[in-house]
C-alpha atoms as one frame of an Amber mdcrd trajectory, in Angstrom:
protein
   0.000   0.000   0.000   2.528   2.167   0.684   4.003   2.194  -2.988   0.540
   3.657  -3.801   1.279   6.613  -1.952   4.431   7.103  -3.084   3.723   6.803
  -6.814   0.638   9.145  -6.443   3.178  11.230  -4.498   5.800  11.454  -7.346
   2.655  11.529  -9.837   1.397  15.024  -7.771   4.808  16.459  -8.022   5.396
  16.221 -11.650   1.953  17.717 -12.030   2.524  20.722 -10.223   6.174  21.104
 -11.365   5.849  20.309 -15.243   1.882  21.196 -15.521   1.680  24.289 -12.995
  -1.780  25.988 -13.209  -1.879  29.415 -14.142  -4.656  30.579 -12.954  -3.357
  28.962  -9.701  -0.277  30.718  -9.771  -1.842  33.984 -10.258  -4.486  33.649
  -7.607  -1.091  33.280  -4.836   0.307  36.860  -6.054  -3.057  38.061  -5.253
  -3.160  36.469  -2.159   0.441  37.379  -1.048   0.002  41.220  -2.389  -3.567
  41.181  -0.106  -2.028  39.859   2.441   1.189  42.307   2.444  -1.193  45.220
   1.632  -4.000  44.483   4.853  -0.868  43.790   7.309   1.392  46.795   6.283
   4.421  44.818   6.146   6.251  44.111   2.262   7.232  40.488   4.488   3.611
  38.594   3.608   5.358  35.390   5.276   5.481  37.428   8.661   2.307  39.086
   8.103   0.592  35.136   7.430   2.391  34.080  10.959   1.705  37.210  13.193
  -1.361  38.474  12.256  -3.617  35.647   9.563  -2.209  32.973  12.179  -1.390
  34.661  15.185  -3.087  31.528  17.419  -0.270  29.231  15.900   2.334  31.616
  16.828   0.949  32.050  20.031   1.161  28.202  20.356   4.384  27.711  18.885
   5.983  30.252  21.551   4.419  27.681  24.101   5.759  24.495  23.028   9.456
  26.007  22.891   8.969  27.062  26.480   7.502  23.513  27.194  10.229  22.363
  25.014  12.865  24.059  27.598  10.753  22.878  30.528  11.017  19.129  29.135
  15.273  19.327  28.798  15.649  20.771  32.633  13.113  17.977  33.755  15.157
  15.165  31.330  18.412  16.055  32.749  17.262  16.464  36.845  17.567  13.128
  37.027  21.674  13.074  35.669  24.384  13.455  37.669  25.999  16.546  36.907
  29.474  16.337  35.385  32.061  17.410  36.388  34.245  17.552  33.107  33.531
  20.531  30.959  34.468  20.950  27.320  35.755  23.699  25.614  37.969  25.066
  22.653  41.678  26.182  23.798  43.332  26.328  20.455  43.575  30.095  20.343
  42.747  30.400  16.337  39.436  28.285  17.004  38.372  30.233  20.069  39.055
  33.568  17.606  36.791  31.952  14.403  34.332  31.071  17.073  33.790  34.272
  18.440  33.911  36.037  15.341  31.046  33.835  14.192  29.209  34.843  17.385
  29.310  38.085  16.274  28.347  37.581  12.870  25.048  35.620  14.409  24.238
  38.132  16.962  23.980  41.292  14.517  22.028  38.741  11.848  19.614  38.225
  14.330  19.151  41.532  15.439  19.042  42.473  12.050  16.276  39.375  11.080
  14.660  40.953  14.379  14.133  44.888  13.778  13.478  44.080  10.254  11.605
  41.032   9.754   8.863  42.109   8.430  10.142  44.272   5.804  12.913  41.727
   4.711  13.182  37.659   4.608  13.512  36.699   8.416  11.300  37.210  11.529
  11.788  36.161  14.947  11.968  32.627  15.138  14.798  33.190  12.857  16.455
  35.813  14.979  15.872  33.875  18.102  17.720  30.964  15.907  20.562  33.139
  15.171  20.898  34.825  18.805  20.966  31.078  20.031  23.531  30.146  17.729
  25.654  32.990  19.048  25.251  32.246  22.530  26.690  29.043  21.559  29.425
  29.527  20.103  30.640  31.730  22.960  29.768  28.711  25.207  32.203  26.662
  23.546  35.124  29.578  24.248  34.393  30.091  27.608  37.092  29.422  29.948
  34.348  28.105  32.472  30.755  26.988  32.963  30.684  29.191  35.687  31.676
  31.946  33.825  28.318  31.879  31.448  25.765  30.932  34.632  27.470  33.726
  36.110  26.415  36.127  33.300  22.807  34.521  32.795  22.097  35.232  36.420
  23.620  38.984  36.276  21.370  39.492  33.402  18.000  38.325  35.029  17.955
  36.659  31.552  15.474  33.516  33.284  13.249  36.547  34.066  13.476  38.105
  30.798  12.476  35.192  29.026   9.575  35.060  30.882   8.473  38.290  30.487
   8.793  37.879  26.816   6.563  35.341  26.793   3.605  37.055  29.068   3.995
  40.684  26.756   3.966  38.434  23.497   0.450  37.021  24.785  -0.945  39.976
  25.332   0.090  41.921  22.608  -1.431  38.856  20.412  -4.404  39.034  22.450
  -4.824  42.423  21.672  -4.175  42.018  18.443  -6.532  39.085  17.773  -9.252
  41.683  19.406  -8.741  44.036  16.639  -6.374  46.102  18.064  -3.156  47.413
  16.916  -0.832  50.108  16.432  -0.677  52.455  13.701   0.872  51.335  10.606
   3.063  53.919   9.415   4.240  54.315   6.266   4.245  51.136   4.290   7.864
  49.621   3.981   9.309  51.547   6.514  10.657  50.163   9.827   7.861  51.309
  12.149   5.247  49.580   9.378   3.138  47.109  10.685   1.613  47.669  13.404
   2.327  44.903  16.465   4.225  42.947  13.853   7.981  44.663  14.533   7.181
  43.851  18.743   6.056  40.672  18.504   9.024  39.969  15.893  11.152  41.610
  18.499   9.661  39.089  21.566   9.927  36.122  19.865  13.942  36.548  19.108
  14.135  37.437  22.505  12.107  34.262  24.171  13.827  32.040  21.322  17.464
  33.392  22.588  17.203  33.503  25.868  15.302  29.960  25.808  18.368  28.679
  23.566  20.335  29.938  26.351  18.933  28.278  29.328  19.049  24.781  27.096
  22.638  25.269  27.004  23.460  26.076  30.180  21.857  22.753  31.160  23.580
  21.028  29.052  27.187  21.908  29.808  25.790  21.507  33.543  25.412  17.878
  32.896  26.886  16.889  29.557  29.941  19.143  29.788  28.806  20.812  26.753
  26.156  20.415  23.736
């Protein structure tokens, strides 16, 4: 049976590949330009996710914090090592950070200007993570990063993130929003920007707390 599936499958793809539909085709650029056009933001992808499908969003925001909930209640049970893991070759601990860098000003840049520009904030948040990373793997000590999470309040940030995202999107589903500016420019959009803008910051800071744990009881990722 399964055969059947994946010859009707194949048989589907070559359709819409070889065969597309044009009146099909033409029907999405209407849909994409309505889309952009209603949400004030040239990004329709980030318009689709934070306003035409905000509850996802708001969902998808929950299972990552669920997500970081599970790893800290996975790894209670371990025995914390003692051993931690690190980069010490000095050109590698150089690359690294300079590839931290690169990853932090992408996702601030994916952040601030999702939704005029491919990106958004799961992306940022992706990007922030990967940056907080690769400084993990530098660090002289596992200390050292806890040390800096706590001086931050970055546990509380990420929590705050979450409550202001939920009720900006409950606003928003309500009907409310700010005003959209001119369209294309940065402040364009409405809630989009802030709730682009809360989601890097809950993906990071999430991304964060995931690591520590993990050099807590894996010596690193």
């Amino acid at each position: 049976m399964k055969w059947v599936y994946l010859v009707a499958g194949a048989l589907l793809f070559i359709k819409m590949v070889v065969f597309p539909d044009p009146v099909a085709e033409g029907l999405e650029v209407q849909i994409a330009e309505a889309v952009a056009t209603e949400s004030a933001v040239p990004n329709a992808v980030s318009g689709i996710i934070l306003r035409n499908r905000l509850y996802d969003t708001i969902f998808e925001v929950v299972v990552f914090t669920i997500a970081v909930m599970g790893a800290k209640y996975l790894l209670a049970d371990e025995t914390p090592t003692a051993a931690f893991y690190s980069f010490t070759d000095e050109p590698s601990i150089v690359l690294a950070r300079l590839g931290a860098t690169i990853a932090a000003l992408v996702g601030i840049e994916l952040a601030i200007r999702g939704h005029l520009s491919p990106g958004g904030g799961f992306a940022a948040g992706v990007a922030g993570g990967t940056a907080i990373g690769l400084i993990a793997i530098t660090a002289a000590s596992p200390e050292w990063m806890q040390a800096i999470y706590e001086r931050w309040h970055a546990a509380t940030w990420e929590k705050v993130s979450v409550l202001v995202f939920i009720a900006l999107s409950v606003f928003t589903l309500m009907g409310f929003s700010l005003p959209s500016a001119q369209f294309g420019t940065l402040l364009s959009g409405g809630m989009i920007p802030l709730l682009n803008v809360l989601v890097a910051l809950k993906v990071a800071l999430g991304s964060w707390a995931v690591t520590l744990l993990f050099i807590r009881y894996r010596g690193l990722l």
